[in-house]
C-alpha positions as CSV (number, residue, x, y, z in Angstrom):
1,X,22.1,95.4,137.2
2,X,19.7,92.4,137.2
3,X,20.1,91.9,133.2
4,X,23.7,92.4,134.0
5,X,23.7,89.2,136.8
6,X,21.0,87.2,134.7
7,X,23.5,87.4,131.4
8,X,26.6,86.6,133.8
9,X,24.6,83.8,135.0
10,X,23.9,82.2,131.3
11,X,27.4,82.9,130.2
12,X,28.5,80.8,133.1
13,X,26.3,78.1,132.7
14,X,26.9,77.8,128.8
15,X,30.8,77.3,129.9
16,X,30.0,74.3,132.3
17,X,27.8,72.9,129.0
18,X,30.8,73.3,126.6
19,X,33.1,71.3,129.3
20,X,31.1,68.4,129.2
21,X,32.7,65.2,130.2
22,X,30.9,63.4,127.0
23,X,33.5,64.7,124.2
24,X,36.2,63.2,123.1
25,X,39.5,62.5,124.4
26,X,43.0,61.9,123.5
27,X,45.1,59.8,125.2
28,X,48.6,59.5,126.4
29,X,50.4,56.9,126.3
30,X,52.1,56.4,130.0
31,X,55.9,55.3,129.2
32,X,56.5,57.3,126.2
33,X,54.1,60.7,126.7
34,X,52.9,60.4,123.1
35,X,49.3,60.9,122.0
36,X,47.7,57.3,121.4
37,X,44.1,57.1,121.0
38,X,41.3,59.4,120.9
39,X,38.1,57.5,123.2
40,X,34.8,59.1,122.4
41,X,32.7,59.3,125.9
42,X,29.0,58.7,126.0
43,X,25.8,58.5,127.8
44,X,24.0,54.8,127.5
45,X,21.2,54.3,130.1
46,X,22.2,56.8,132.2
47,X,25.6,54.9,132.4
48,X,28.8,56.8,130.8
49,X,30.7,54.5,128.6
50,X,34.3,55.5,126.0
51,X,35.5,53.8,123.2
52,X,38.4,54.4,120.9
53,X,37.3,55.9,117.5
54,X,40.5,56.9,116.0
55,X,44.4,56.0,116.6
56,X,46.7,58.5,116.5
57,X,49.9,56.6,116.8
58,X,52.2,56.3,113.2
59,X,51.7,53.5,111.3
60,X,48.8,52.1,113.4
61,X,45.0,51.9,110.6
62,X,42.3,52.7,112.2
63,X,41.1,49.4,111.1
64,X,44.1,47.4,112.3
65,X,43.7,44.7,114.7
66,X,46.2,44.5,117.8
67,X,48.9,41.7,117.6
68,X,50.7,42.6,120.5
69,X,47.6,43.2,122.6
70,X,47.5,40.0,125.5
71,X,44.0,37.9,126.7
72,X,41.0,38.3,124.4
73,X,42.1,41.2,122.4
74,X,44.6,39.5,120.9
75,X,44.0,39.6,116.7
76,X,40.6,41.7,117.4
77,X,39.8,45.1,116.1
78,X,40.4,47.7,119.1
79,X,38.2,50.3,117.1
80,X,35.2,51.1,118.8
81,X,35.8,49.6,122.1
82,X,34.8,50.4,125.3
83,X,37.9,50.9,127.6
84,X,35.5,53.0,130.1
85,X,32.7,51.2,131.2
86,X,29.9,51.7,133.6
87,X,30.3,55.1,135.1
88,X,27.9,57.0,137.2
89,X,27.6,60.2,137.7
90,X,28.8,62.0,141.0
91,X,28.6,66.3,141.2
92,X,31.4,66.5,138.8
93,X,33.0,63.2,138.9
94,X,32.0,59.8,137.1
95,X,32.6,56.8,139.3
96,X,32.3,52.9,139.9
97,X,33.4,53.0,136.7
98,X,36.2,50.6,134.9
99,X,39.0,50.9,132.8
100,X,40.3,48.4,130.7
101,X,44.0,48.4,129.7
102,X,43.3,46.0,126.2
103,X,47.1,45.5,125.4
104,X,47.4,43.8,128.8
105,X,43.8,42.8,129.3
106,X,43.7,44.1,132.8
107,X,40.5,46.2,134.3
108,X,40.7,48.5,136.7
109,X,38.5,50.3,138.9
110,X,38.2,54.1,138.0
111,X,36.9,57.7,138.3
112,X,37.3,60.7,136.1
113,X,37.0,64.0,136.3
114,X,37.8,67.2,134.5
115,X,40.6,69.6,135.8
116,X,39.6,72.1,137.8
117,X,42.3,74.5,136.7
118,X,41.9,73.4,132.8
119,X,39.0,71.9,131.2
120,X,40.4,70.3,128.5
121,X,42.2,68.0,131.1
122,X,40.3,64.5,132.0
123,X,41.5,63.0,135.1
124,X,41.5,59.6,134.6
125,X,42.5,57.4,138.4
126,X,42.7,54.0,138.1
127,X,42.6,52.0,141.5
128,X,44.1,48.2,142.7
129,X,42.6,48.2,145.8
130,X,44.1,50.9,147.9
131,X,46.8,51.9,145.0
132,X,46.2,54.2,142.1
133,X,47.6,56.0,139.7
134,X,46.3,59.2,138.3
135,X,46.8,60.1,134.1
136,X,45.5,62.8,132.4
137,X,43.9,63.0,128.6
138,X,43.8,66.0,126.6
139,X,40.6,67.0,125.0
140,X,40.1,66.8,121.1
141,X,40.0,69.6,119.2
């Protein structure tokens, strides 16, 4: 019975490993419910960080530069950067985090989190002040 418990422990715990938050992503874009992007999250100084490293949209190069992006994106290569910045980590949540919108240049504040019902579902809520929205990435296979 105690080999039985120990091996349901491990199997347990090897499950929460594989559903790391540090995997990759893909996103969905808000308007149309296409995938987008696919941001790679990381660990850098005990800060969690996620930057795009592939586009998944048709006809967008993963070496293209954005021409319709607004602010200081504007003509510069969106592939590898960091639209998650700064998160710490919180039980099961990352937080004080922000998330940066590069087609608009806006940052938000954010926190993510993995669905508790599926665990290849990121939570992704992005706050103005009181008001936030809630959007939801699939993981990467």
């Amino acid at each position: 019975m105690k080999i039985l418990l120990l091996f349901v422990g491990l199997l347990l715990s090897s499950i929460s490993i594989s559903q790391s938050i540090e995997d990759k992503w893909i996103t969905i874009d808000v308007d149309s419910g296409k995938e987008k992007s696919v941001v790679e999250i990381y660990k850098q100084d005990g800060q969690y960080y996620g930057k795009i490293v592939r586009f998944l949209e048709d006809g967008v190069a993963n070496d293209a530069v954005c021409k319709h992006c607004k602010g200081k994106m504007k003509d510069k290569q969106l592939m590898g950067f960091n639209v998650l910045k700064s998160f710490k980590k919180d039980g099961n949540e990352l937080i004080n985090g922000t998330v940066t919108d590069p087609e608009n240049d806006k940052t938000y504040d954010a926190k993510l989190w993995i669905d508790k019902e599926n665990p290849d579902i990121l939570n992704l809520r992005a706050y103005v002040s009181i008001i936030f929205k809630t959007i939801q990435w699939k993981r990467a296979k």
